[in-house]
C-alpha positions in Angstrom: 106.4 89.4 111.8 104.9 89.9 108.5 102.0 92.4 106.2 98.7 90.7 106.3 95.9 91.5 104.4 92.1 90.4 105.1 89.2 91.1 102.3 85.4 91.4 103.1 82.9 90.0 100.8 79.4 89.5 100.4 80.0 85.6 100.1 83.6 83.9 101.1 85.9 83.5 98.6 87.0 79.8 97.3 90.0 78.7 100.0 93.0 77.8 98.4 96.0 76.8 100.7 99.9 78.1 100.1 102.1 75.4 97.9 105.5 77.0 97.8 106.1 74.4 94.9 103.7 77.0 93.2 103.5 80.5 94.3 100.6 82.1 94.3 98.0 83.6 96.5 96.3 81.9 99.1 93.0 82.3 101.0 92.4 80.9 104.4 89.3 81.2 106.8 89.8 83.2 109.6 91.6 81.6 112.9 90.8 81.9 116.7 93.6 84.3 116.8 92.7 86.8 114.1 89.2 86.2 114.4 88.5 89.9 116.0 89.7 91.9 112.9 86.3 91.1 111.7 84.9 93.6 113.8 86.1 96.0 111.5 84.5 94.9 108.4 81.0 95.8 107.2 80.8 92.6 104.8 80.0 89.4 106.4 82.8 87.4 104.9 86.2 88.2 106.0 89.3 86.0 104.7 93.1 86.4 104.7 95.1 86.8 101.3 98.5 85.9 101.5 100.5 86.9 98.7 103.1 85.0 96.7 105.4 84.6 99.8 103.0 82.7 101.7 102.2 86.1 104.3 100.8 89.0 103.2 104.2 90.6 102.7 104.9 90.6 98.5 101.6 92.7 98.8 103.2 96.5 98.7 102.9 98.1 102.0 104.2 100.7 104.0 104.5 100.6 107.9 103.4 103.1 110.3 106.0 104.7 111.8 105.6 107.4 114.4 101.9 108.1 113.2 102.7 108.5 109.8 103.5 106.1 106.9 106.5 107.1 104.9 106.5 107.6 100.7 108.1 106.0 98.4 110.7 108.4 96.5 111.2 107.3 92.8 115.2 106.8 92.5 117.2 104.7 90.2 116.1 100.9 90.4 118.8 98.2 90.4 118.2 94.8 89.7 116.6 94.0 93.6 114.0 97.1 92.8 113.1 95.6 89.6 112.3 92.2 90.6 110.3 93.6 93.5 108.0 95.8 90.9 107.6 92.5 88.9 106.5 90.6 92.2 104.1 93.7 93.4 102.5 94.0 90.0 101.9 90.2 89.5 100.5 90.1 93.6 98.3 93.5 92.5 97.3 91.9 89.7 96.0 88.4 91.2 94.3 90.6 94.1 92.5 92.2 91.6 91.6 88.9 89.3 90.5 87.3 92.8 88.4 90.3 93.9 86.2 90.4 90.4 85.2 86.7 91.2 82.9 88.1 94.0 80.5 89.8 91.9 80.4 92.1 94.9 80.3 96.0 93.6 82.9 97.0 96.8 84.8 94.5 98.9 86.8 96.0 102.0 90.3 95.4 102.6 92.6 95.8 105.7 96.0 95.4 106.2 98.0 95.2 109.4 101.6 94.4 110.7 101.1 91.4 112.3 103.0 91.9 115.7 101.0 89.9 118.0 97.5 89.3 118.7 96.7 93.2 119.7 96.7 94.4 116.3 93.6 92.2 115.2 91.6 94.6 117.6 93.6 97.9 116.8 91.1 100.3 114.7 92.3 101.7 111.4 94.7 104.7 111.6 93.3 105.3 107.6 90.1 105.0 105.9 90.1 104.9 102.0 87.2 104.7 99.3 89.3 104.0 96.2 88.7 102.3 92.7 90.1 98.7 91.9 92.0 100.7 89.2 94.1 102.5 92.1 95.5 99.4 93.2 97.2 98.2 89.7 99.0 101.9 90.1 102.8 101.8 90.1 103.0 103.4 93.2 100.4 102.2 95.1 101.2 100.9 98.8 99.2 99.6 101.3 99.3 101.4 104.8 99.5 99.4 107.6 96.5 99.6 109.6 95.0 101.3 106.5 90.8 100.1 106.0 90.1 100.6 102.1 86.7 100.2 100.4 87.8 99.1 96.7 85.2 100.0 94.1 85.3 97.0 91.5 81.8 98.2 89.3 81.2 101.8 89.0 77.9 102.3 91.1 
């Protein structure tokens, strides 16, 4: 099981398959299986973004546990911590890079725990407006089951 993430756009996004020769992220076309999480998106392009691990999971998330997602405390980091800021930045950062190539002023994003094909039709527990800028944030997550409409041009 594994974080995925789906983006809505005005206009689809360039496809660009997984090489785990050369990690980086992905965009694929929607399948028969995930098809209904479209149903949640105003834009009429919707596309999965894997991340630098091929799924969806080097993207920072946070699960939903119990009805609520849990925070992040800021303790000491050893060496595992570190490397995982350096992958969550550099995944943050090609979001971001791949998201201004729309042109689009908003794009919406939704990311679920992929646990079977149920959570494709599951409704979002969490609604977010937030600027592009939020999502290069240290501490930034992504809930699980969390909509967000990103603001990439002031309006």
């Amino acid at each position: 099981m594994c974080f995925v993430l789906y983006a809505g756009t005005t206009i689809a996004l360039p496809r660009k398959m997984f090489d785990k020769d050369a990690p980086n992220l992905s965009v694929e076309s929607l399948t028969e299986r995930d098809a209904p999480i479209k149903r949640h998106f105003s834009n009429p392009e919707v596309q999965y973004i894997g991340s630098t691990s091929g799924c969806g999971c080097d993207f920072p998330h946070v699960i939903l546990q119990n009805g609520e997602w849990p925070t992040i405390e800021d303790t000491e980091k050893d060496e595992l911590d570190v490397a995982r800021d350096i992958s969550d930045r550099r995944n943050k950062e090609a979001l971001v890079a791949l998201l201004q190539t729309t042109g689009d002023k908003t794009v919406e994003l939704y990311g679920v725990w992929d646990g079977g094909n149920e959570v494709f039709d599951k409704p979002p527990q969490a609604q977010e407006e937030i600027s592009v800028q939020r999502l290069l944030e240290s501490e930034f997550r992504f809930k699980e089951q969390g909509f967000y409409k990103l603001h990439l041009a002031p309006d």
